[in-house]
C-alpha positions in Angstrom: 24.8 65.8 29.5 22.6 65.3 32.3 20.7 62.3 32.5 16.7 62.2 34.3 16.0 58.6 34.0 12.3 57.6 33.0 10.6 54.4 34.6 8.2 52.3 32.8 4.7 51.3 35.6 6.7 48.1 35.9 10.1 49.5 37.0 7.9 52.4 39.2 7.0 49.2 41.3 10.2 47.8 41.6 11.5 51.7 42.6 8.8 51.3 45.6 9.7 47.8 46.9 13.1 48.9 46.9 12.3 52.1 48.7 10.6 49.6 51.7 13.0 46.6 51.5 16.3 48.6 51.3 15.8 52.2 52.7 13.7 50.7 55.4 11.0 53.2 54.3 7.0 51.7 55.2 4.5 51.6 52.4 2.0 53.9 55.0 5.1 56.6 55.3 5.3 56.6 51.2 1.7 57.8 50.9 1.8 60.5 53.0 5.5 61.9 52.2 3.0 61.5 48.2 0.1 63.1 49.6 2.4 65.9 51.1 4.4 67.0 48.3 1.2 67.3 46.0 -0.4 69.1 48.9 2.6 71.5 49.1 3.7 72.0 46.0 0.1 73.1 44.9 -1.1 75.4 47.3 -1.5 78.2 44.9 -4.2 76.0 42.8 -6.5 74.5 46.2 -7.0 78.7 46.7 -8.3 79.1 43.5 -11.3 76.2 44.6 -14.8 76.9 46.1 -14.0 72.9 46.8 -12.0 70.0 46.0 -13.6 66.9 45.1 -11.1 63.5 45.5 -12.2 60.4 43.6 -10.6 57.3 44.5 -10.1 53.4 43.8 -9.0 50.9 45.5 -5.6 50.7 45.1 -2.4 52.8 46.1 -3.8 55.9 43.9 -6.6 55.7 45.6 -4.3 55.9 48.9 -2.4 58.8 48.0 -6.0 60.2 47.6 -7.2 59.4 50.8 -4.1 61.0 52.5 -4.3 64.9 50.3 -7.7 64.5 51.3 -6.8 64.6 55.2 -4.0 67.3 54.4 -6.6 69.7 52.6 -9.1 69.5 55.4 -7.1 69.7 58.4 -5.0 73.1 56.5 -8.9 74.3 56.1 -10.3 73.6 52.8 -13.8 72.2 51.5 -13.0 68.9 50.8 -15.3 66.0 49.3 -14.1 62.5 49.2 -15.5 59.7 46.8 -14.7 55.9 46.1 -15.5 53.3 43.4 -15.1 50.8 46.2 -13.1 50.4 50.0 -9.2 50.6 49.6 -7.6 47.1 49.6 -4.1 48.0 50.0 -2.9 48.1 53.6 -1.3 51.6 53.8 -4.8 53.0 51.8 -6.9 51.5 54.1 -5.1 53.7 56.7 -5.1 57.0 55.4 -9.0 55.7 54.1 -10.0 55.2 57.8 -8.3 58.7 58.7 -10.5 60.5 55.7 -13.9 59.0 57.4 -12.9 60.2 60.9 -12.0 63.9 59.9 -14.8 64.2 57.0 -17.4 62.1 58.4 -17.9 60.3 55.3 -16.8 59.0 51.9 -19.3 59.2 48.9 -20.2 56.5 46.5 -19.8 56.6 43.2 -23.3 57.1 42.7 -23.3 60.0 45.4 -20.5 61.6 42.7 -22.6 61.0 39.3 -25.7 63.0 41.6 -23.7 65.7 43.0 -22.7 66.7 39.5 -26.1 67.3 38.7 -26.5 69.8 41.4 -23.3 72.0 41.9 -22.5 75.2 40.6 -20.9 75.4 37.3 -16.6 75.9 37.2 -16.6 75.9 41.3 -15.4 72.0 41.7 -11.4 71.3 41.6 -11.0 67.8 40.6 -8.7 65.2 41.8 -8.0 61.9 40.1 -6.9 59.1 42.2 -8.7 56.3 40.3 -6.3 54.3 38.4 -1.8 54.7 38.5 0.2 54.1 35.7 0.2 49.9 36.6 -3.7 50.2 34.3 -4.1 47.7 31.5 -7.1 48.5 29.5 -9.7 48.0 28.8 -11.8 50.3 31.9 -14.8 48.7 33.1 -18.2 49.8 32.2 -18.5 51.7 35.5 -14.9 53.2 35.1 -16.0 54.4 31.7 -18.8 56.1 32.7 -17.3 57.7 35.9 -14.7 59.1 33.7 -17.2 60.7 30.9 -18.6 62.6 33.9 -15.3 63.7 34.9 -14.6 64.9 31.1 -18.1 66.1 30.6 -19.5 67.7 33.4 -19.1 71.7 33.8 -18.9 71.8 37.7 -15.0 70.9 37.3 -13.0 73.7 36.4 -9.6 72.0 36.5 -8.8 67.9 36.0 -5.5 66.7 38.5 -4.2 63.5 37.8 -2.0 61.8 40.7 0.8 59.6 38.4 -1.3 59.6 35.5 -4.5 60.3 34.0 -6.8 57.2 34.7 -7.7 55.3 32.0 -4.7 56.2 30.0 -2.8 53.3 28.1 -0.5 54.5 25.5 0.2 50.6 24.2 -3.1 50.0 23.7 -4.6 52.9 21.5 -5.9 51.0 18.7 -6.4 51.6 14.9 -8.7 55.4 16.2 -5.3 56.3 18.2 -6.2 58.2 21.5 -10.0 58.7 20.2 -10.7 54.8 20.6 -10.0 55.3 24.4 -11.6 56.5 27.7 -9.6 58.2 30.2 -9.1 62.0 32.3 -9.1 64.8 30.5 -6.4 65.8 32.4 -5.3 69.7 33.0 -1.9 68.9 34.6 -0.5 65.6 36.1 1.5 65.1 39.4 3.9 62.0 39.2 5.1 60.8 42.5 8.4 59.1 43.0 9.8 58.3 39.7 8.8 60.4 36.4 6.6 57.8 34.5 7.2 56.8 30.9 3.7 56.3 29.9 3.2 59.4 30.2 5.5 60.7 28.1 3.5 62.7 25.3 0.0 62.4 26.8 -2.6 64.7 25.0 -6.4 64.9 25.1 -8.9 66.2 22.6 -7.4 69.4 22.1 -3.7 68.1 21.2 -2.6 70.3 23.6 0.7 68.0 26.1 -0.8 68.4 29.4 1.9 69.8 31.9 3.3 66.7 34.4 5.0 67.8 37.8 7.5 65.4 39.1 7.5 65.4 43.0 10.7 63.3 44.7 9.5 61.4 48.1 13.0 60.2 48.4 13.3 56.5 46.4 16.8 55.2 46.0 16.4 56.8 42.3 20.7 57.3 42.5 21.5 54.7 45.0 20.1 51.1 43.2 19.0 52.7 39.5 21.8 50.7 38.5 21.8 47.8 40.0 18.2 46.6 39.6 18.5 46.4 35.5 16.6 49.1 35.1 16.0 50.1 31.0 18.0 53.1 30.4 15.2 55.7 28.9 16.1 59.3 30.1 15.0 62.9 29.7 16.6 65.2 27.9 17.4 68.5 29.6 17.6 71.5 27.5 21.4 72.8 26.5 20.5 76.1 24.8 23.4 78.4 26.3 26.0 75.1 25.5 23.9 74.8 21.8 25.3 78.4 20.8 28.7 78.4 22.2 29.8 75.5 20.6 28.6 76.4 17.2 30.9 79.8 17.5 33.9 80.2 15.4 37.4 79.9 17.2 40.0 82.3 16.5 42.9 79.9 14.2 40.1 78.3 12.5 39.9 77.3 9.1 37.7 76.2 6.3 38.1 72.4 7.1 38.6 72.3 11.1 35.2 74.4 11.6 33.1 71.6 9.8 32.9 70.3 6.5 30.3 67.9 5.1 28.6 66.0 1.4 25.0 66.9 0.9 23.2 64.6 -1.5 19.2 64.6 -2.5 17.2 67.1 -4.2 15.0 65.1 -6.7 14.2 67.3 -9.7 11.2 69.6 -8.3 12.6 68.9 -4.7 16.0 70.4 -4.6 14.9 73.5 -2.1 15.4 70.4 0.6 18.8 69.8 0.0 19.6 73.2 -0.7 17.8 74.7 2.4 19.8 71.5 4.7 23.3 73.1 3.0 22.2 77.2 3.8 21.7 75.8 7.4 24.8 74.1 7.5 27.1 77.1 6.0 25.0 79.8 7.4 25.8 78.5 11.2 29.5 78.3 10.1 30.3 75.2 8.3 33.6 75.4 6.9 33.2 73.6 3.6 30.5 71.6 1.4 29.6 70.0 -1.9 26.5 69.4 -3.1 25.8 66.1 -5.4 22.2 65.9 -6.6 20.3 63.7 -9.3 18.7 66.9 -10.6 20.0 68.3 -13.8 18.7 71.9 -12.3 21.6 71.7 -8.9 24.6 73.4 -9.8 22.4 76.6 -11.6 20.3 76.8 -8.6 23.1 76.6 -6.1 25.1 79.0 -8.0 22.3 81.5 -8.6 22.1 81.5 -4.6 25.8 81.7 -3.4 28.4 81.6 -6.4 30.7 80.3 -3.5 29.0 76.9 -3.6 29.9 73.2 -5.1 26.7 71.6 -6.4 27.5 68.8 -8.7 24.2 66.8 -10.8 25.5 63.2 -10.2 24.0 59.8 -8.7 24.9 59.1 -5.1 27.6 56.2 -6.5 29.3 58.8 -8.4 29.1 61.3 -4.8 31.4 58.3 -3.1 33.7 58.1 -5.8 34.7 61.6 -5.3 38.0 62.4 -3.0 36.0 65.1 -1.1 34.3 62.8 0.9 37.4 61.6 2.3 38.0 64.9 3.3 34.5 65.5 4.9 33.5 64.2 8.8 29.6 64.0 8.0 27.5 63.0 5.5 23.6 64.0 5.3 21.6 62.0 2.4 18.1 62.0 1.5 16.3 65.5 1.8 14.1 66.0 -0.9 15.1 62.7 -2.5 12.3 60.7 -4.3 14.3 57.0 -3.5 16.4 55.7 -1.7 20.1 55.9 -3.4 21.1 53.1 -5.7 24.7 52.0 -3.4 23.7 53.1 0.0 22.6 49.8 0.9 25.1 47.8 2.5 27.9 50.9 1.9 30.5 50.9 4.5 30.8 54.5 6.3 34.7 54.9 6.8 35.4 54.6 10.9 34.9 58.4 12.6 32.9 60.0 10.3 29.3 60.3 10.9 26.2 59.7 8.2 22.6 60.7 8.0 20.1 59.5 6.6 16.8 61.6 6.1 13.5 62.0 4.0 14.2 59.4 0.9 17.1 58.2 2.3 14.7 56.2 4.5 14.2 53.4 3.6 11.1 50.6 3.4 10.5 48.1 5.8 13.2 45.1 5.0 15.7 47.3 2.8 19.0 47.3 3.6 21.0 49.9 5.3 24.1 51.3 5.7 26.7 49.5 7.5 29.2 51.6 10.4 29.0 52.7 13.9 27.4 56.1 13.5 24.7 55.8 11.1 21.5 58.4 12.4 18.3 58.3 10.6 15.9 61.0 11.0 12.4 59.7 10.4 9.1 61.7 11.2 6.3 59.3 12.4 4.6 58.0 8.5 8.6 57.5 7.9 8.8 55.1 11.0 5.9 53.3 9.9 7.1 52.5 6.4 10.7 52.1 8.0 9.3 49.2 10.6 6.4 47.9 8.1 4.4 49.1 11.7 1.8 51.4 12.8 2.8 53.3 15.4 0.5 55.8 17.7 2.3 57.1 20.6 6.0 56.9 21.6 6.0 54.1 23.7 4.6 51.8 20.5 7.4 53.3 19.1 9.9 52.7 21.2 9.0 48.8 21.5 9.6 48.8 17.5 12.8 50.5 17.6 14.4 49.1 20.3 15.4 45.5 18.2 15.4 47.5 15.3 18.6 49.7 16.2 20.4 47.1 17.6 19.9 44.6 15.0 21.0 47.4 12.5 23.8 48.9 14.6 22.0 52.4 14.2 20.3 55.7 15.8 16.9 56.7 15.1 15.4 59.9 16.0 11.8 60.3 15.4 10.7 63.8 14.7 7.5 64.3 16.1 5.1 66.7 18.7 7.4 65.0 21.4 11.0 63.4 19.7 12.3 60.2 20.6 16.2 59.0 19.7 16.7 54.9 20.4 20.4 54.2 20.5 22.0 50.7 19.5 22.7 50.3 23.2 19.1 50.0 24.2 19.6 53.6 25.7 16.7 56.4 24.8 16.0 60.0 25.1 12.9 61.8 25.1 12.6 65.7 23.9 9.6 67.2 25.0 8.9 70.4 24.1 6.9 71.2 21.4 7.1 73.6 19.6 4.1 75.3 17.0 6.7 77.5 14.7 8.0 74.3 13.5 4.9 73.2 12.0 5.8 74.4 8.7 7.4 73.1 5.8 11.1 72.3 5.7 11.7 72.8 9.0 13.0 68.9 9.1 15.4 69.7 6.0 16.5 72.6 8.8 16.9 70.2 11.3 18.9 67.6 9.1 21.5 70.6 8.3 21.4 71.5 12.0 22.7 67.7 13.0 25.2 68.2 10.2 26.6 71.6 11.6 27.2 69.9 15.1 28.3 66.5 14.0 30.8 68.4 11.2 32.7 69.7 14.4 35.9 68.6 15.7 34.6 68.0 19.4 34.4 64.2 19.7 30.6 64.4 20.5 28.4 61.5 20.9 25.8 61.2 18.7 22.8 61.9 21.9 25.2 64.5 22.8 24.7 66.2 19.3 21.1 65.8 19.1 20.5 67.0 22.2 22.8 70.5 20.9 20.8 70.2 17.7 16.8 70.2 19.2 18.0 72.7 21.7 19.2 75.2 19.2 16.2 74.7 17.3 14.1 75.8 20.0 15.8 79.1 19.9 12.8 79.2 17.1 10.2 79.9 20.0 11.1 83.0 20.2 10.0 84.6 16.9 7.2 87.0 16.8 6.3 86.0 13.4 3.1 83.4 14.7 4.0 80.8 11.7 7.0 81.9 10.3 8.9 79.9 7.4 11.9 77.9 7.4 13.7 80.2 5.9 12.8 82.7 8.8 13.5 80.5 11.1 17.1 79.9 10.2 17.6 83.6 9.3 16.5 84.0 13.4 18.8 81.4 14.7 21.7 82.6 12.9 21.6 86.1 14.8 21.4 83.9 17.8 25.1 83.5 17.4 
């Protein structure tokens, strides 16, 4: 599994200094080799501007500003440069003086605010070089109004932030979430150097995840990441080829060796969740599995779907007295369930076997959980809050919650959201980004929860990211349906041709 490590504004900083003091690199060289690979690596968007307007501030975003600025005019374009105030950093001021020898000049900010008045609609490029990733909020008054132009104004076709839209602070959201804040309405976002973890699930107004571009000017990202006690938050790369071969049936197997696993949930009126986490399971090749539910309704509606099935009505304390579990490797609990079991608090998961816990299996904030070394819960985001006894409005609040919270509890937790984050008792994290529309439906996270179980149920000695990474990537096969919102049911019917 390959690992693209994320750095918090903090670590970005250190990733610099270290690019100077140990690589030998100078602060003035970074800018440019910045300035350069944004330059190059959009040359198709600068054609598609009558001009290019840069705004900058006065620190090293502002710098990297200053020098795209000098590479757009001197390959040719129609370049404007403006500044909330003179660069103060030492390599800025460089690239700052070069801008007002090759332009001429550098606009105010109150130059910007008139030029909008007065420019043809859709014919202005923007680029944002106000504020990097290192911005606490609150903005100034003058910030806040600068950036409402940018937002508002019609003469900008398309918004580029340089490492992050200014303004943004994902900590600091408040009880409105992203509404209570100023900041770019960004169109895409070009990180420089490190890939930047407050950006990590940035979306404006239209709840659309703005694209980021990551563009390498050569820190020691291999050479001191692990050395300079960096936090271990990573990417996770898409797997989809990997996700289907392993799922396919070898040639000697059996009922057992190809996955078996316990089901329990289904609350009477809910049981479609634990049934439709079961189909997923058996329908992408699980071996073996027995249904235990506290609805009287289980074993008729199991049977009326596949007489093949086990579906016993039974509380979950009855479920672990039963020899099959000893048999089984996983153990999924809680879809469709109304409460959480009577007996999985403080329950010992045998060594090597893997557990679950989804939907009412998760429990409030102070309840205790299950005790072993690979315990998974599967919260979506009002599930984290009642899980945490926190409010939580973008990942990084989320992370900061979940990061005592899995060690102190010796568990995983994957949230399921827009953008999916899994905290490991390690202090390790992963990030899946890529959402997808055809899973907002309903019981698409009971699909998910038989998913994990299909991929943890196999005798392959995978670790737990290992298997969630397998599990979100085979989901994603679900992008491909034609249906525009089609139903779980649909969707599992599609990823089962996949194989």
């Amino acid at each position: 599994m390959k690992q693209i490590p994320l750095f918090t504004s903090d670590e970005s900083k250190q990733m610099d200094s270290l690019a100077i003091t140990k690589l030998g690199f100078s602060e003035q060289t970074l800018m440019g080799m910045a300035a350069l690979s944004v330059f190059n690596a959009n040359e198709d968007l600068w054609n598609t501007a009558e001009s290019i307007w840069i705004v900058c501030g006065s620190g090293g975003n502002g710098g990297d500003g200053y020098a795209l600025a000098h590479f757009l005019y001197q390959e040719g374009y129609s370049v404007r440069v403006f500044q909330t105030s003179p660069n103060k950093n030492e390599a800025g001021k460089y690239y700052e003086s070069l801008v007002i020898t090759t332009l001429g000049k550098i606009g105010s900010i109150i130059d910007f605010q008139n030029e909008t008045k007065h420019t043809k609609e859709d014919s202005v490029l923007l680029v944002d070089a106000l504020l990097g990733t290192g911005f606490k909020s609150p903005l100034s008054k003058e910030l806040q109004r600068i950036v409402e132009t940018i937002n508002d104004s019609r003469v900008f076709f398309y918004r580029l932030s340089l490492d992050s839209p200014s303004g943004w602070d994902p900590y600091n959201l408040g009880p409105e979430g992203k509404d209570s804040q100023h900041y770019v309405y960004a169109d895409s976002i070009e990180e420089l150097g490190t890939r930047k973890w407050e950006n990590v699930g940035f979306i404006y107004e239209k709840d659309n995840v703005i694209p980021r571009y990551f563009e390498s000017i050569g820190f020691p990202i291999r050479t001191h990441l692990t050395e300079s006690n960096f936090s271990k938050k990573y990417y996770y790369e898409k797997e989809p080829e990997k996700a289907i071969q392993v799922l396919k049936r070898k040639n000697k197997a059996h009922k057992y060796s190809v996955g078996s696993a316990l089901f329990f949930g289904g609350s009477e009126g809910m049981e479609g969740a634990i049934l439709l986490s079961e189909k997923a399971f058996s329908r992408l090749g699980g071996g073996i599995s027995k249904i235990y539910s506290p609805s009287k309704k289980i074993t008729q509606l199991a049977l009326g779907d596949d007489l093949s099935k086990m579906a016993l009505s039974a509380d979950f304390e009855s479920a672990l007295a039963d020899p099959f579990l000893t048999k089984t490797k996983t153990i999924l609990i809680g879809p469709g369930l109304q409460n959480y079991p009577k007996g999985l608090a403080g329950w010992n998961l045998e060594p090597g076997k893997t557990c679950i816990l989804d939907a009412g299996a998760i429990p409030d904030s102070g309840t205790k959980l299950p005790i072993g070394d690979r315990i998974l819960l599967t919260p979506h985001v009002g599930e984290l809050n009642r899980l945490t006894g926190k409010i939580h409005h973008s990942i990084q609040e989320a992370y900061e919650s979940l990061i005592p919270f899995t060690k102190s509890h010796h568990v995983y937790v994957l949230v399921k959201s827009f953008v999916s984050l899994l905290v490991c008792p390690d202090g390790s994290s992963y990030i899946w980004e890529s959402p997808n529309p055809k899973l907002a439906t309903m019981g698409t996270g009971d699909l998910l929860s038989g998913i994990l179980t299909r991929y943890f149920s196999l005798d392959l000695d995978l670790s737990i990211p290992e298997v969630v990474l397998l599990a979100l990537s085979f989901l994603d096969n679900s992008k491909q349906l034609e249906e525009p919102y089609p139903s779980a049911h649909e969707i599992l019917t599609s990823l089962v041709e996949t194989l």
